[in-house]
C-alpha positions as CSV (number, residue, x, y, z in Angstrom):
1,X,-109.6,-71.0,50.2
2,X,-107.9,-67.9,52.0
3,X,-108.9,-64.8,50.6
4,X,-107.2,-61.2,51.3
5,X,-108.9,-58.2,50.5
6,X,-108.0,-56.5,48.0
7,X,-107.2,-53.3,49.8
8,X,-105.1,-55.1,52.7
9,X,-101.3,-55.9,51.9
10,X,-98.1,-56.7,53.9
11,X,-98.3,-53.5,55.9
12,X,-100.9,-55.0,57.8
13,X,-101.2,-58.9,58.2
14,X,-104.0,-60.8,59.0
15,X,-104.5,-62.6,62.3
16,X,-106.8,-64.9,63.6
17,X,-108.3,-64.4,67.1
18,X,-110.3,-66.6,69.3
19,X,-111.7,-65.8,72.7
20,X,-114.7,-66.6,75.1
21,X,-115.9,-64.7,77.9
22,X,-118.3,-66.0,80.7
23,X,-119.8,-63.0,81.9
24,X,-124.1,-62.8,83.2
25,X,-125.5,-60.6,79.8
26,X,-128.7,-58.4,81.3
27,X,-132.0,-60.3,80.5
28,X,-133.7,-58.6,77.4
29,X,-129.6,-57.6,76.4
30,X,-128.5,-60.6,74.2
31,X,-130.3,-59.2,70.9
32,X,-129.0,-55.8,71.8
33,X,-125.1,-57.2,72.1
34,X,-126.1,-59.4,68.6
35,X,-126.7,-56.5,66.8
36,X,-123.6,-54.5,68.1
37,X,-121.1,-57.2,67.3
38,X,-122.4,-57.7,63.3
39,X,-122.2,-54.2,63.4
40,X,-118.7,-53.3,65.0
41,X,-117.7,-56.7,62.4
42,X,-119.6,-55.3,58.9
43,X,-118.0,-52.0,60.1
44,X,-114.3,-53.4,60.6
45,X,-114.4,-55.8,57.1
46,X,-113.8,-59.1,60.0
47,X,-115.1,-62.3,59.1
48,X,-115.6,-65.4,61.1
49,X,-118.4,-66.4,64.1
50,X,-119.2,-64.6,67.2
51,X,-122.1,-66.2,69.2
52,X,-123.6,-64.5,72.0
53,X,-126.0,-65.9,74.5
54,X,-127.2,-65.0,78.0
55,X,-124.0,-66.7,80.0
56,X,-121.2,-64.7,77.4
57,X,-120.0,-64.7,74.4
58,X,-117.6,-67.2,72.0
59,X,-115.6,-66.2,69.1
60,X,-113.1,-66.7,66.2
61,X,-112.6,-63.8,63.9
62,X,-110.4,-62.7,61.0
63,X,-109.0,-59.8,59.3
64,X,-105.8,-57.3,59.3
65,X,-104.4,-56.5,63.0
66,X,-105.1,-53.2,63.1
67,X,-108.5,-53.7,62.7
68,X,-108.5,-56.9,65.2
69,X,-107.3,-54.8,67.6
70,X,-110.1,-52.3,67.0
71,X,-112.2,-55.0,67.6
72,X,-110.6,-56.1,70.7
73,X,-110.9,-52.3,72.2
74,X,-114.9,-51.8,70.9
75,X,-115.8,-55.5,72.6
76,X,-115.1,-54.3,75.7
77,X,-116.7,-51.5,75.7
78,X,-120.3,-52.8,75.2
79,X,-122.9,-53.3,77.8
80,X,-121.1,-51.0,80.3
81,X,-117.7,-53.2,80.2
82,X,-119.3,-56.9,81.3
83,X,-117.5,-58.0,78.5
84,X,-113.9,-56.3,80.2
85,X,-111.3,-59.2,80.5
86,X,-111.8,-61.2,78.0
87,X,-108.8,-63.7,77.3
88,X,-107.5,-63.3,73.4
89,X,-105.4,-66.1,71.8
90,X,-104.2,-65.5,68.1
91,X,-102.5,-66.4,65.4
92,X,-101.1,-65.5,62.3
93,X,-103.2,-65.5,58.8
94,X,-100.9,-64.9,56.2
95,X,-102.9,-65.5,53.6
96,X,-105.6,-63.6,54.7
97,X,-109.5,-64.7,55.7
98,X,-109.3,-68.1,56.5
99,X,-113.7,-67.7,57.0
100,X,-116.1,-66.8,53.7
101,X,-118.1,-64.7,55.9
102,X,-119.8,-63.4,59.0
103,X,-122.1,-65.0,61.4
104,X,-123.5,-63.8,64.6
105,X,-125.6,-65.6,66.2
């Protein structure tokens, strides 16, 4: 069941976003991009899955725009830019979270 936070209202609507990015992550860097990603997503209130591994990273997250786009701005920004590029698709959520929770894997 969707859930909206209790905080978030009409003024900002929820939007789902899902993107990938092939891009060469530095060996030793994968645990390091992990870590930034739960916490640019704890930090933001998003929920959903991003999963990272050594070729890129894969993901479908929720929560209000302005905060997506937050997202969207900090992503790129990590590990020197490799992550630069990425193609977004979204969608409306308007009935807030369509995920229970966070994973990054």
């Amino acid at each position: 069941r969707r859930r909206k936070e209790p905080s978030e209202g009409a003024d900002d609507p929820f939007q789902v976003i899902l993107f990938y990015k092939y891009a060469k992550i530095p060996s030793g860097k994968v645990g390091d991009l992990v870590g930034e990603q739960r916490r640019l997503c704890e930090a933001l209130g998003l929920k959903g899955r991003v999963l990272v591994g050594d070729q890129g990273v894969n993901g479908t997250l929720s929560g209000p725009t302005s905060k997506i786009v937050r997202y969207q701005k900090g992503i790129e920004l990590h590990l020197g830019g490799v992550l630069k590029g990425i193609q977004w698709k979204r969608s409306a959520s308007p009935e807030g979270h369509p995920f229970a929770d966070l994973q990054i894997k």
